[in-house]
LODRENLO-403571 format. One record per residue (C-alpha): x, y, z; residue in one letter. Coordinates in steps of 0.5 Angstrom, whole numbers, padded with zeros to 4 digits, always signed. Layout:
! LODRENLO-403571
XYZA...
! end
This chain:
! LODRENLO-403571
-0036-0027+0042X-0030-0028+0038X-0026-0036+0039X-0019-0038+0037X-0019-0043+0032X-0017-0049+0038X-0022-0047+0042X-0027-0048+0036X-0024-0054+0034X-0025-0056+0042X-0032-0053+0041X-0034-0058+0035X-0029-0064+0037X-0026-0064+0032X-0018-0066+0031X-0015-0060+0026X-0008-0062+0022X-0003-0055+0023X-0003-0052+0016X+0004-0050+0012X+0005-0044+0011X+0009-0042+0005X+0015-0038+0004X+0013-0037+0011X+0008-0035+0016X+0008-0027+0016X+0005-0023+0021X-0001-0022+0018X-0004-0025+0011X-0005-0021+0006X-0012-0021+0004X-0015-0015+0000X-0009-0010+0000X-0010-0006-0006X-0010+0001-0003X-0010+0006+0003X-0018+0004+0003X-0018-0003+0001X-0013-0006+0005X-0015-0012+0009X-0011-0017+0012X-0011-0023+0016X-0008-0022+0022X-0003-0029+0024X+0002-0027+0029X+0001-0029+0037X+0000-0021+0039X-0007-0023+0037X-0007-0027+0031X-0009-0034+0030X-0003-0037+0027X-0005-0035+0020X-0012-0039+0019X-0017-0037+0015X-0023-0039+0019X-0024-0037+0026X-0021-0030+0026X-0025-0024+0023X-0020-0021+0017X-0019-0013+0019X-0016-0006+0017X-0009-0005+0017X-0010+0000+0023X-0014-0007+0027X-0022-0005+0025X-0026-0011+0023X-0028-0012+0016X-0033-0016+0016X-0032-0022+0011X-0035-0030+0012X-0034-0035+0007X-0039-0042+0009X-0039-0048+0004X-0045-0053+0006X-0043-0061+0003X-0048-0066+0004X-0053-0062+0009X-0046-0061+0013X-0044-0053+0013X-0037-0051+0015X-0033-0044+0016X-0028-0042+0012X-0028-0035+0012X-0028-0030+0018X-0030-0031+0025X-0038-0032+0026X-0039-0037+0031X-0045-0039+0028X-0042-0045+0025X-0039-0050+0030X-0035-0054+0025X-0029-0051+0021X-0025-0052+0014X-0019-0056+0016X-0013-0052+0013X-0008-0056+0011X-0003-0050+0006X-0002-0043+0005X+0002-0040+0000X+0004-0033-0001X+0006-0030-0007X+0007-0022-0010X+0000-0022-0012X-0003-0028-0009X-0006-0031-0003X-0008-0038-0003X-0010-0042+0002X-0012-0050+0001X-0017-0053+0005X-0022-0060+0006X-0028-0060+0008X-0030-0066+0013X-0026-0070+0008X-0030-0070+0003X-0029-0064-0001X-0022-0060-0002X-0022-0053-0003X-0018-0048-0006X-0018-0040-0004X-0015-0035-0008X-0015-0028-0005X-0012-0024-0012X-0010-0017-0011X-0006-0015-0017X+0001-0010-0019X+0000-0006-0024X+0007-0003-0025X+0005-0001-0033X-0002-0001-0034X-0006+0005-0033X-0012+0002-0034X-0012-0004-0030X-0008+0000-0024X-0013+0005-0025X-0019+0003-0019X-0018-0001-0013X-0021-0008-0013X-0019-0016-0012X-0021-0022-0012X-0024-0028-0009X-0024-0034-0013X-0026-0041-0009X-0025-0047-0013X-0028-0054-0010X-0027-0061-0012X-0028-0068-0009X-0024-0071-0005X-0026-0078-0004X-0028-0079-0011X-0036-0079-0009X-0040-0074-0011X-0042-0069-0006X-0048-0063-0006X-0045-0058-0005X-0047-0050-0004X-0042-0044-0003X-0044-0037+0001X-0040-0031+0002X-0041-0025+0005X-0039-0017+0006X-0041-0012+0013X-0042-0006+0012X-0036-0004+0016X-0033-0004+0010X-0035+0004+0008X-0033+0008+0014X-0028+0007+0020X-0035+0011+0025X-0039+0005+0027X-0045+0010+0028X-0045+0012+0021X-0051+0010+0017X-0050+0005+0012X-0054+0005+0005X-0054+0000+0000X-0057-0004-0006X-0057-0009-0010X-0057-0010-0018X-0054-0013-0024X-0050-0011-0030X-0048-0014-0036X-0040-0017-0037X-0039-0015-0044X-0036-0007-0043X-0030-0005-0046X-0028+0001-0043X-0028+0007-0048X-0023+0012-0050X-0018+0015-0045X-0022+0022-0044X-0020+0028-0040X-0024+0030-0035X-0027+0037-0033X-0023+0037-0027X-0016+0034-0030X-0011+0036-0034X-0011+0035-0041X-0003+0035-0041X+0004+0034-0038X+0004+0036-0031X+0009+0043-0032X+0012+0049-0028X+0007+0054-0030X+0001+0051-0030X-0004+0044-0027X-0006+0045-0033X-0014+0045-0034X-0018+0048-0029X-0024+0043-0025X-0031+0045-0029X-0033+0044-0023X-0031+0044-0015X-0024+0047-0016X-0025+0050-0008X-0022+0046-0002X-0029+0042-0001X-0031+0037-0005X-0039+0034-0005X-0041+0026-0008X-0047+0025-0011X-0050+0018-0012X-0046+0014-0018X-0050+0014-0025X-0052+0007-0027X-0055+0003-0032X-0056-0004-0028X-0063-0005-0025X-0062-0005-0018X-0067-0005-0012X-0070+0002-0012X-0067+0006-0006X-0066+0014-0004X-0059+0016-0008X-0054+0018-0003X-0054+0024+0001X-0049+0029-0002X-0044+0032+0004X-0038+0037+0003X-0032+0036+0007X-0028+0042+0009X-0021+0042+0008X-0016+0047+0011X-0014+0052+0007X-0008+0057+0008X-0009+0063+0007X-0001+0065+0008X+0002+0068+0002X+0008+0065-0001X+0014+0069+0000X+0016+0072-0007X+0021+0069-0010X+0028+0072-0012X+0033+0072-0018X+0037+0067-0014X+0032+0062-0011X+0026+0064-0016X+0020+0057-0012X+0021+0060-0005X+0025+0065+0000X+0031+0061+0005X+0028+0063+0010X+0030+0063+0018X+0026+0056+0021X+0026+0053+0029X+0028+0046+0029X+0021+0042+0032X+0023+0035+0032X+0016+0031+0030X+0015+0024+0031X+0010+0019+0029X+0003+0019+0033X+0005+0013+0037X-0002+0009+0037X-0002+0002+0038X-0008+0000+0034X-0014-0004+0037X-0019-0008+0036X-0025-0005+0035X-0032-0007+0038X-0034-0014+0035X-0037-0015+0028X-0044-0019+0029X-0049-0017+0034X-0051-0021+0040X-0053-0028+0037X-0061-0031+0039X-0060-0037+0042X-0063-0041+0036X-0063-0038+0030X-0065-0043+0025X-0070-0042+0021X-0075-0046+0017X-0072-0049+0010X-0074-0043+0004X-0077-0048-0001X-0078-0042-0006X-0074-0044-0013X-0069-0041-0016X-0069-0034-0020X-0067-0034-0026X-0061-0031-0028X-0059-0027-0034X-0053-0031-0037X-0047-0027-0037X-0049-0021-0032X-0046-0019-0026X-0049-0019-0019X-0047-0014-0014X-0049-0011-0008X-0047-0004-0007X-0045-0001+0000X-0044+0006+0001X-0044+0012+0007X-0050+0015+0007X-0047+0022+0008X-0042+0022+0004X-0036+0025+0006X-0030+0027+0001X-0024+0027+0002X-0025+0025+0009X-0023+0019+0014X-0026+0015+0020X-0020+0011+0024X-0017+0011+0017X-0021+0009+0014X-0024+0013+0008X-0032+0016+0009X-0034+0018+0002X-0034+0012-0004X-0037+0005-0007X-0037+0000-0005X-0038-0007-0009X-0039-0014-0008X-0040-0018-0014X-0040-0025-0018X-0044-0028-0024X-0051-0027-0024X-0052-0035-0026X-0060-0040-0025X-0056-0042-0019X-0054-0036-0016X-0059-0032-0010X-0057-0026-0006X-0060-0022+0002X-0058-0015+0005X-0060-0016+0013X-0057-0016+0020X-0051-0021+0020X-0055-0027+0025X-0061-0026+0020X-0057-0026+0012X-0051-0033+0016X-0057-0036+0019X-0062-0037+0012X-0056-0040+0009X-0054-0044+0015X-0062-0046+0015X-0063-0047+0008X-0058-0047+0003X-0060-0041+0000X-0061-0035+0000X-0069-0031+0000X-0067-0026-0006X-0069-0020-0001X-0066-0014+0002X-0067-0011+0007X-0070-0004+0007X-0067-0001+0014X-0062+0004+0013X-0058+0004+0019X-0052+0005+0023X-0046+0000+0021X-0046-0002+0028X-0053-0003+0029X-0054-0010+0027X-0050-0010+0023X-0052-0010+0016X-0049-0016+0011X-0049-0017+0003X-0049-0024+0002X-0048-0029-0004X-0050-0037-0004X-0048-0040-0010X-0051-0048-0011X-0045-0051-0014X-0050-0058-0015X-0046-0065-0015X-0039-0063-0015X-0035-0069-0017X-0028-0069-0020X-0029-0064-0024X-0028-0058-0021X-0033-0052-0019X-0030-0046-0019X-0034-0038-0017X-0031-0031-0018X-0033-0026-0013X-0030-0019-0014X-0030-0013-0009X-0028-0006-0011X-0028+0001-0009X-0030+0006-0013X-0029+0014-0012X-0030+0020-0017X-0025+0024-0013X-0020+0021-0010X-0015+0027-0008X-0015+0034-0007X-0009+0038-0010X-0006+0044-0009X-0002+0045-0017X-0002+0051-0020X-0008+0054-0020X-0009+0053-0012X-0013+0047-0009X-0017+0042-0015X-0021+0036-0013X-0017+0030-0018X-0021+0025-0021X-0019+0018-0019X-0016+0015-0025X-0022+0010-0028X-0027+0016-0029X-0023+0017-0035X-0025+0009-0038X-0031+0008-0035X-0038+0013-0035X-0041+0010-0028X-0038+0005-0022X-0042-0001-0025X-0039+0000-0032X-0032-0002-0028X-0034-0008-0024X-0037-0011-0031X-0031-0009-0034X-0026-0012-0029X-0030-0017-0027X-0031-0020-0033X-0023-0019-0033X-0021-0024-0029X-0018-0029-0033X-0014-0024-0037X-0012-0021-0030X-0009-0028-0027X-0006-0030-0032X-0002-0022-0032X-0002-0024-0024X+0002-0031-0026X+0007-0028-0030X+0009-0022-0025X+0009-0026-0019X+0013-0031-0024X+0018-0026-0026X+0019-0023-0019X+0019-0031-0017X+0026-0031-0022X+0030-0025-0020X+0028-0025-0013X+0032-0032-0013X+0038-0030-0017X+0039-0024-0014X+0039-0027-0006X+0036-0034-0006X+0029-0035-0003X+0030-0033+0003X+0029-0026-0001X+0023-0029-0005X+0020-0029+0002X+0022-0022+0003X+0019-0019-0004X+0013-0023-0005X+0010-0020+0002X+0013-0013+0000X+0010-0012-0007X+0002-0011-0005X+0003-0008+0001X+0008-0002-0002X+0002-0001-0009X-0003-0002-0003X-0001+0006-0001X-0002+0009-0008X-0008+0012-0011X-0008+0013-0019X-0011+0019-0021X-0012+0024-0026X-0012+0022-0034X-0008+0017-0038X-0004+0023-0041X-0002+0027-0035X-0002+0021-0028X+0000+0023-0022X+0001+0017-0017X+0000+0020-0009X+0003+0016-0003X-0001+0015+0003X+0005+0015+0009X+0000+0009+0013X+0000+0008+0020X+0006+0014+0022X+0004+0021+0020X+0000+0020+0015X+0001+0025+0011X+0001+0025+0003X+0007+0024-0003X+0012+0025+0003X+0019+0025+0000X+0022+0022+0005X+0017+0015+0004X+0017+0015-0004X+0025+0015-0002X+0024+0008+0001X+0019+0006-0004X+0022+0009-0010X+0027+0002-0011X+0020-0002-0013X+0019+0004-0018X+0026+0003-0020X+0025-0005-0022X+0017-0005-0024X+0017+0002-0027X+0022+0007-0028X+0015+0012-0030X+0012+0011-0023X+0017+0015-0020X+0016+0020-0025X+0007+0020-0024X+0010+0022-0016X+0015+0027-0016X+0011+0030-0021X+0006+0034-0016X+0012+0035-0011X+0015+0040-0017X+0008+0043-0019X+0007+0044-0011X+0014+0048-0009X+0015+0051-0016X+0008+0055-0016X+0011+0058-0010X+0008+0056-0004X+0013+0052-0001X+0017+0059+0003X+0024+0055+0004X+0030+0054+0000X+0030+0047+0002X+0025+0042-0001X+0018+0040+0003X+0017+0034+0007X+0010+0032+0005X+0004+0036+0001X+0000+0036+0007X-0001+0033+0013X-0008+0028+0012X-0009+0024+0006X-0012+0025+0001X-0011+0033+0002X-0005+0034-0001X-0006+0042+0000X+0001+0044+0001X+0005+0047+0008X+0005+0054+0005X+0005+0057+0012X+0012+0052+0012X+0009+0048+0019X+0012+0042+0016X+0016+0037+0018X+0023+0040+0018X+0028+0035+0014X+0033+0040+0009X+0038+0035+0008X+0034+0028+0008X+0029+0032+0003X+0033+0036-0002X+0037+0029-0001X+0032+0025-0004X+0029+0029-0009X+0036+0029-0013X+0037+0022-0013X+0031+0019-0014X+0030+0025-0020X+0037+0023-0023X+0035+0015-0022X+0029+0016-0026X+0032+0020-0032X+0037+0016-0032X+0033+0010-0034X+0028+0013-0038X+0034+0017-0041X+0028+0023-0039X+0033+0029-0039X+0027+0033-0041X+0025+0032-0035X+0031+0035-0032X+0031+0040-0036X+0025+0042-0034X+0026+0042-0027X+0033+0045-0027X+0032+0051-0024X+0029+0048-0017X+0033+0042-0017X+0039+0047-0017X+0036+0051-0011X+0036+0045-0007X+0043+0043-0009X+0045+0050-0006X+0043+0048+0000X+0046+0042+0000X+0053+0046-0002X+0051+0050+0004X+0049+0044+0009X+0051+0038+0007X+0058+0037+0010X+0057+0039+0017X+0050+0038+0018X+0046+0043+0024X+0043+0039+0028X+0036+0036+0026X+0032+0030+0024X+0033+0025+0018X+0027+0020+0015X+0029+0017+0021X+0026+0022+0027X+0023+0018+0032X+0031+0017+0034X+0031+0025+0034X+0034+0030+0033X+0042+0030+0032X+0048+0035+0030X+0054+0031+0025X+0050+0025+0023X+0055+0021+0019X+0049+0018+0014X+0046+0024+0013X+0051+0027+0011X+0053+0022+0006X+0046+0023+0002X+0048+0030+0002X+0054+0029-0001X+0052+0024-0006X+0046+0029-0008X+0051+0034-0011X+0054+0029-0014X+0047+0027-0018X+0046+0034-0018X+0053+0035-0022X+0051+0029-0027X+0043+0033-0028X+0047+0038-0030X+0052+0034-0035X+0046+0031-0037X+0042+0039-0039X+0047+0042-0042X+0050+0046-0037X+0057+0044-0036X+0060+0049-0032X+0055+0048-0028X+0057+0040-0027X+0064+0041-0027X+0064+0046-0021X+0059+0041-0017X+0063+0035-0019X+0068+0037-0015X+0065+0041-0009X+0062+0034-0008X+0070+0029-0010X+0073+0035-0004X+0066+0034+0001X+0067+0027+0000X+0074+0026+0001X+0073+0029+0008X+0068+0026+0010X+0071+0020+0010X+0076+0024+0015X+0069+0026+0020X+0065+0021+0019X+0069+0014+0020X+0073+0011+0026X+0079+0008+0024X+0082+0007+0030X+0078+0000+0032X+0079-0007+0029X+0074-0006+0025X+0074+0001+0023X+0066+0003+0020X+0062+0009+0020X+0060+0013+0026X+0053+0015+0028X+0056+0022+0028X+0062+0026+0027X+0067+0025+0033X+0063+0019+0036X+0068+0013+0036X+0063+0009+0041X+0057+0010+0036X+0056+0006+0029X+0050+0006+0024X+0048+0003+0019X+0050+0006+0013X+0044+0005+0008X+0047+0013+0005X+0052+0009+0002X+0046+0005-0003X+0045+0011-0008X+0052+0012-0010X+0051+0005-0012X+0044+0006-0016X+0046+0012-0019X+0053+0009-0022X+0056+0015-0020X+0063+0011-0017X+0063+0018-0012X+0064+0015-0005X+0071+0010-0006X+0070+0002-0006X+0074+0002+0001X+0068+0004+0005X+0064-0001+0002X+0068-0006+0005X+0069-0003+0010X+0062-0003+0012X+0060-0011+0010X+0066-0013+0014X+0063-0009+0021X+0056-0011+0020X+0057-0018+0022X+0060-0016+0028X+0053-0013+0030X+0048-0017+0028X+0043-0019+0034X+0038-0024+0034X+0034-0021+0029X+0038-0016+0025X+0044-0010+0026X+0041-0004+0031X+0040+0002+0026X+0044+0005+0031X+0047+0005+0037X+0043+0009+0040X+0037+0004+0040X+0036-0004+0039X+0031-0003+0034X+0032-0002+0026X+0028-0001+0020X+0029-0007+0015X+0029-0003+0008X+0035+0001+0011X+0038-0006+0012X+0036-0008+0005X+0040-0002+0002X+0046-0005+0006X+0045-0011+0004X+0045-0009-0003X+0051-0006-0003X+0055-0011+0001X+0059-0017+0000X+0056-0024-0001X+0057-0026+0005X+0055-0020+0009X+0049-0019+0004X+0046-0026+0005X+0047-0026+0013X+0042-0019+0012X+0037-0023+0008X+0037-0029+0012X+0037-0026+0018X+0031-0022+0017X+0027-0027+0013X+0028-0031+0019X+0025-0025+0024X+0019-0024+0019X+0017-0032+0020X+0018-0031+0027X+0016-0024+0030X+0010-0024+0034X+0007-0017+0030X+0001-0020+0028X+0000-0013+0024X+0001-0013+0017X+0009-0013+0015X+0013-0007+0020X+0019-0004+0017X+0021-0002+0025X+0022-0007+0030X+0027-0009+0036X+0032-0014+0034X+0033-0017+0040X+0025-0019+0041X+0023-0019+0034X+0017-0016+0036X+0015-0007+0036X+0019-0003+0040X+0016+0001+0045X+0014+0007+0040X+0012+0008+0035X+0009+0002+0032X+0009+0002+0024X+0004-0002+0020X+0002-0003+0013X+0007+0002+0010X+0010+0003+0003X+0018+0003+0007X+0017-0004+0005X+0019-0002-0003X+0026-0002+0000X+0025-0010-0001X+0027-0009-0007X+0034-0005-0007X+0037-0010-0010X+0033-0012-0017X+0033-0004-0017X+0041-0004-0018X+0040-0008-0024X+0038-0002-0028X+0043+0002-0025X+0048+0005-0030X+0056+0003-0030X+0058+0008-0029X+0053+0015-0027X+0058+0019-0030X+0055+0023-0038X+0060+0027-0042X+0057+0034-0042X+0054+0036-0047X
! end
């Protein structure tokens, strides 16, 4: 059974302050997000959530699924909940603060008046650090002081399910427990057998995989030098991956990566699901199950070692997914193996019930691999702080997933397993966990500074309304990518979470790429670099530029039969721009030289299309499809344009003259298309000719982060001085079509508009995002009427929300995009 927290103060008699929440409340907390497969959050808003307190509610997969997690602290013989929903503790934490920051989760707490504590769930951005970017983990760190000045005892308990490892709640679990020492320093990057050992180019992935370069990957059980409980090594399992048998088209002279072929225009839209919940996290509860006071001593602890317990899907399954959720990798949970310190593996009633009895746990595990449902087997923690006065007590717990293979990739030499970026640090999964365990304290203080840096530059570019929006962003937008490969040659993949689905799709990276422009210009480059490899390899058969490399995260195995979603414009437009933003700030023209040839394809057939636009979807597809829209177009256009000033950059000027002016000439008519003056307020129309319509016109966004000074100044005004005129409630609709809008789309309007105009969008949106009803993570789509999720589809989790940082990404933005050609 699952309680609310009212009822469960109701349940204990006791009287619960309400808690503030700062910057704001948001729809659900971030707790654990620092990947597609570690991302946990605390659900707050009143669709399910609990108001955003810690206590009383399961924390859970961005999809809706439990991820068991429960935090106790017992002061005085007197035990209280402070983490998770088991009802197994009748009396709750008072919360009394939460705060947010980019990396940050904290809450403040008090425990029956006598003893404060401070809850700190750290999932750090790593924008320029390879090595610490390269393997999921967080942390959890639980600080505890007196509150009335007396001493208190005091004993600390956590826990983690083994509904972590797989989405399939039948799956048999496996697991261990053992310790490994702090001091490892992570050796010399290397590459691995399976990797490139240099830049990714045209030609070539690169070096071979030594092993597994088929479409079906196998995981065996991790090395490890810790002692560990004995226990069988995991099952190893392959996953077949779907591979086409469909041979390219051979290129030509005039479009050597990929024929321009004929294709039928298939509107496709988003599964439009609405998560669930799934089926409870504990197992039905005995009427009594207090047990007798284990009077065992304390094992003594290796000083400076870390304690883990290992979770893991007995059948590994690479490269695939449960509900979302991945179904190979290793999960685990660790903190400082200390004199205080004492673990159990078991059933979930039996691990809570020991600790709620005792205070302690029997430093036993449990030998029954099972099903994850099946009395769901627990791994806790309890840590005898002894008597905690004004000093304060402070532990550290961490969880990781570790991951040989993260992805499989179709490069030069076809489908290839890619290593996950911390195989090239580190030679086994617990020599990570000692080595980023033991880097808490660097860690925080990266943590502090960054989360003080986007603080700063939030506040100057739109107040602190804007803070709000980008400190909840900035780990939900890292939290859909994966590092893989090795440090000489990275490639960054991106998960589309909760829409499609799909791997490195273009027209996500587009609204994600302005965080990459702020933190880290190179990010970008480590994504676009597989869309190159895939279409100039050939495999792509159209002209255009692809949509995704594949369907199903992780399986970036590319569209070769071209059943892909089909967006020419948006997609050639997308790839022009963010490839010249990237250039641009890393003054990389190499780059663009090396990938001229493709990027001139596509431009061509932004020449060809890009004006009148045919009939088809955008980034925007569950709109539908729609012939002449306006906005579209204008990314077209602008895209020429990037392309002019690629070609000024490489060398070709009689390339960048001749694009230049097709672009000054398209644009010059499309102001005459696309824009109805004939209105009070003259603004941008939906599509060519519709005068009832208008549209947000977020387009306009790239002429302004590429400095090209192409669309005149007059339709920026135009457009900051109509928008006011159609906010609701909670926003300006994305069009007239629908009362629904994207908050990434309004931000690159924001970015571009006037002052007054650009801080109606923020506040507006700040002010939906603290009273929305959603209670998933931070949706980019919703209705700006009611606040909550359209009918269809609900968007959850994505990395849409870089877009949150459309305006620190102008600060990087050239005068003037304009270069003299060479």
């Amino acid at each position: 059974m699952h309680y609310t927290l009212p009822s469960l103060a109701a349940l204990a008699g006791v009287c619960y302050a309400q808690s503030t929440f700062s910057p704001l409340r948001p729809p659900a907390l971030p707790l654990a997000v620092r990947s597609p497969y570690m991302n946990t959050w605390q659900q707050a808003g009143s669709d399910g959530g609990n108001g955003g307190y810690l206590a009383g509610e399961w924390p859970s997969f961005w999809m809706g699924q439990l991820t068991g997690w429960t935090g106790f602290i017992r002061v005085d013989n007197v035990t209280y909940n402070w983490l998770g929903g088991s009802n197994q503790s009748a009396l709750y934490v008072e919360q009394t603060k939460y705060e947010y920051t980019a990396t940050k989760s904290i809450f403040t707490m008090n425990a029956g008046g006598v003893v404060n504590m401070t809850v700190t769930f750290l999932s750090p951005v790593i924008p320029d650090d390879l090595l610490r970017a390269s393997l999921p983990y967080t942390y959890l760190n639980v600080d505890v002081i007196s509150a009335d000045g007396a001493q208190h005892e005091v004993q600390l308990y956590t826990d983690i399910s083994a509904e972590w490892v797989s989405g399939d709640r039948s799956a048999t679990a496996h697991w261990s427990y053992g310790t490994t020492t702090q001091n490892v320093t992570p050796g010399s990057p290397s590459v691995s057998s399976s990797a490139a050992s240099s830049s990714p180019s045209a030609a070539s992935l690169a070096s071979s995989a030594a092993s597994s370069a088929s479409s079906a990957a196998s995981a065996s059980s991790p090395v490890s030098t810790a002692s560990a409980s004995s226990a069988p090594s995991a099952s190893s399992a392959s996953s077949d991956a779907s591979e086409s048998s469909v041979t390219p088209s051979a290129p030509s002279p005039d479009h050597p990566y990929g024929t321009r072929t004929a294709y039928d225009l298939t509107t496709m839209y988003p599964r439009p699901f609405r998560p669930t919940h799934m089926p409870g996290a504990e197992a039905p509860r005995p009427t009594n199950f207090l047990q007798d006071r284990d009077a065992r001593a304390l094992a003594k602890r290796d000083a400076g070692s870390v304690a883990y317990h290992e979770v893991f899907r007995q059948q590994q399954l690479t490269f695939s997914e449960s509900n979302m959720q991945a179904d190979w990798g290793y999960w685990y949970y660790a903190t400082e193996d200390s004199a205080n310190l004492t673990h159990q593996s078991g059933a979930d009633v039996d691990v809570r019930g020991a600790f709620l009895s005792n205070g302690v746990l029997a430093n036993t595990e449990d030998a029954n691999y099972r099903a994850i449902n099946d009395s769901f087997p627990t791994f806790g923690f309890a840590v005898d702080l002894g008597l905690v006065g004004s000093c304060s007590a402070e532990t550290l717990f961490q969880l990781s997933l570790n991951q040989d293979d993260c992805v499989q990739f179709e490069g030069a030499n076809g489908n290839q397993a890619v290593t996950c970026l911390w195989k090239s640090y580190f030679d086994s999964n617990t020599a990570a966990v000692g080595y980023f365990y033991n880097d808490y304290k660097d860690g925080d203080t990266i943590a502090d500074a960054f989360d003080q840096k986007v603080a700063s530059d939030s506040k100057a570019a739109g107040g602190d309304c804007y803070t709000s929006l980008t400190a909840l962003a900035a780990r939900q937008a890292f939290g859909s990518l994966v590092f893989t490969n090795t440090p000489d040659a990275p490639y960054v993949f991106l998960k589309e979470i909760s829409s499609d689905g799909n791997i490195q799709t273009v027209d996500v990276i587009f609204p994600f790429h302005p965080i990459a422009l702020y933190l880290n210009p190179t990010l970008l480059k480590y994504m676009l670099d597989p869309l190159f490899i895939n279409q100039e390899a050939g495999y792509w058969p159209y002209m255009f530029a692809i949509h995704d490399l594949g369907s199903l995260f992780p399986n970036a195995t590319g569209d070769n039969d071209g059943n892909d979603e089909m967006q020419p414009l948006e997609e050639c437009g997308d790839m022009m721009i963010m490839t010249l933003a990237y250039a641009q700030r890393t003054n990389d023209n190499a780059y663009l030289t090396q990938h001229y040839n493709i990027l001139k394809q596509w431009n061509e057939y932004l020449v060809q299309e890009a004006l009148i636009p045919a009939n088809q979807i955008s980034t925007d597809d569950f709109a539908g499809a729609l012939a002449n829209q306006t906005n579209l177009a204008l990314k077209g256009i602008i895209g020429i344009e990037a392309f002019a000033q690629i070609a000024n950059r490489t060398g070709h000027a009689a390339d960048g003259a001749n694009y230049t002016q097709i672009a000054h000439n398209y644009i010059t008519q499309w102001e005459t298309y696309g824009i109805n003056n004939a209105t009070t307020t003259p603004h941008a129309e939906l599509s060519y000719g519709n005068a009832s319509s208008y549209v947000l016109l977020y387009n306009l966004y790239a002429d302004a982060e590429l400095g090209l000074q192409l669309v005149p100044q007059s339709v920026y005004d135009m457009q900051s001085a109509f928008y006011p005129t159609v906010f609701n409630t909670y926003g300006v609709p994305l069009d007239t079509r629908h009362t629904y809008t994207k908050n990434d789309w309004e931000l690159f309007c924001a970015a571009v508009a006037s002052s007054s105009t650009k801080t109606q969008f923020i506040s507006t949106i700040a002010k939906w995002l603290g009273e929305t009803p959603t209670n998933f993570a931070f949706t980019d789509l919703y209705d700006t009427i009611t606040g909550g999720y359209p009918s269809t589809p609900v968007f959850i989790a994505r990395p849409a929300v870089g877009g949150m940082y459309s305006l620190l990404a102008l600060n990087s933005a050239p005068s003037s995009g304009y270069v003299t050609p060479s």
